[in-house]
C-alpha positions, 0 to 999 in steps of 0.5 A, a space after each residue: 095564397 095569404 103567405 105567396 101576395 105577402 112574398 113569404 114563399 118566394 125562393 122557397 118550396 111550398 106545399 099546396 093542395 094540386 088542385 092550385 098548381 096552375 094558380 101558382 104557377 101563373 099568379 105567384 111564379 117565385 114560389 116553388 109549388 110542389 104538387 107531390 108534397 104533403 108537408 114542406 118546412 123551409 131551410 129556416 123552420 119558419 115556415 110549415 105549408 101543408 098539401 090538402 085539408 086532411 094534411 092537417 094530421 100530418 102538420 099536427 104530429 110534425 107540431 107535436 114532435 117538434 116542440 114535445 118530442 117524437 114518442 109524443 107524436 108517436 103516441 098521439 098517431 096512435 090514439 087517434 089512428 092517425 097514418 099519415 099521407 105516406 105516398 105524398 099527393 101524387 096518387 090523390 091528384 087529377 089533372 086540371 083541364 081548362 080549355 081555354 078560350 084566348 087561342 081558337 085553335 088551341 082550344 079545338 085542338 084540345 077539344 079534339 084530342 079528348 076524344 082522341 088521347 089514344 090515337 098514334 102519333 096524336 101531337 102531329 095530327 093535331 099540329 096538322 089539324 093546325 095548319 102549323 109548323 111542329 114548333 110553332 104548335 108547340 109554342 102555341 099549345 104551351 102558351 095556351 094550356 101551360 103544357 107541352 102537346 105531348 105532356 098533356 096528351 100523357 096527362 090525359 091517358 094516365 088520367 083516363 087509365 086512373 078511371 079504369 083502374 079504379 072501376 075496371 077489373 081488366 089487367 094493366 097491361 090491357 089499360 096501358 094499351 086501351 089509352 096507347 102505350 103499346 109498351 108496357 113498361 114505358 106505360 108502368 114506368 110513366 103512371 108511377 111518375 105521374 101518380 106516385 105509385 104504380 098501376 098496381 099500388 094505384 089498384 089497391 089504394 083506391 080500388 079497395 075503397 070501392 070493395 069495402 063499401 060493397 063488401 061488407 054493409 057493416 063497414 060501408 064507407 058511404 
């Protein structure tokens, strides 16, 4: 936030931990903020922005390649079991759900549509809930939340699948349906967008987690 008030980021991409996209995105609009990087490096090589605390590991092997030479970062990933965020900050990211207070009717729409993210055809029952024409709705919503309805309907299904997959042992497809993707394939299609891998992949990343803190006592996590 130092380097966005001095100006230094504008015009160019910028790696920052996901949990500060709607800042930036508010408070420092010049500023290209890419919620799915770990590192980026600008066209100059000035300037090295790092996504979260642990992408210090990342920003270090990329210091020390860049000034000792790639075998170096090499060796140093290797003595310190050092793998690197291979799958970008997708998959570590939530959404931010800020209900605002400015607009009332936003607000009870968004209130209201956590607890019916699921139901067919949700933006049009909440434009109806209302009392406003689709586009003035959408207007509205976006002003308030930073969202389109439908954006932040699909933020809040694949955020409540990523709960279920990591503590649900149900299949997939059975997930994608509980939050209301009837097509499988739209659902696998959008979770990978959304998170950076799919159902799957998603499963093993942070599933496995929970099955060796239960697992093996000798190997707890926690």
């Amino acid at each position: 936030m130092l380097l966005a008030e001095a100006g230094l980021l504008d015009g160019i991409e910028f790696a920052g931990h996901w949990a500060y996209r709607d800042l930036f995105r508010e408070h420092y609009p010049k500023v290209r903020f890419r919620e799915d990087a770990i590192l980026r490096i600008d066209e100059d090589a000035r300037i090295v922005t790092a996504g979260g605390v642990t992408s210090w590991e990342d920003l270090a092997l990329y210091v020390i390649a860049r000034l000792c030479g790639a075998q170096h970062a090499i060796r140093t990933a290797k003595v310190y079991l050092l793998s690197g965020h291979l799958d970008g900050q997708l998959p570590f990211a939530a959404m931010t759900r800020r209900l605002q207070q400015s607009d009332a009717v936003i607000h009870e729409c968004q209130a209201w549509i956590a607890q019916n993210y699921a139901r067919a055809n949700p933006v049009a029952t909440m434009a109806e809930r209302a009392g406003l024409e689709p586009r003035t709705f959408a207007r509205r919503f976006r002003a308030a939340t930073g969202y389109l309805p439908m954006d932040y309907v699909h933020a809040l299904r694949i955020e409540e699948a990523k709960q279920l997959i990591e503590t649900e042992g149900i299949g997939i497809d059975d997930i994608g349906l509980s939050v209301g993707y009837e097509d499988p394939t739209f659902f696998r299609r959008l979770f990978k967008r959304k998170a950076g891998l799919t159902p799957a992949a998603y499963r093993r990343k942070f599933a496995g987690m929970l099955k060796v803190g239960k697992s093996d006592p000798g190997s707890r996590m926690w």
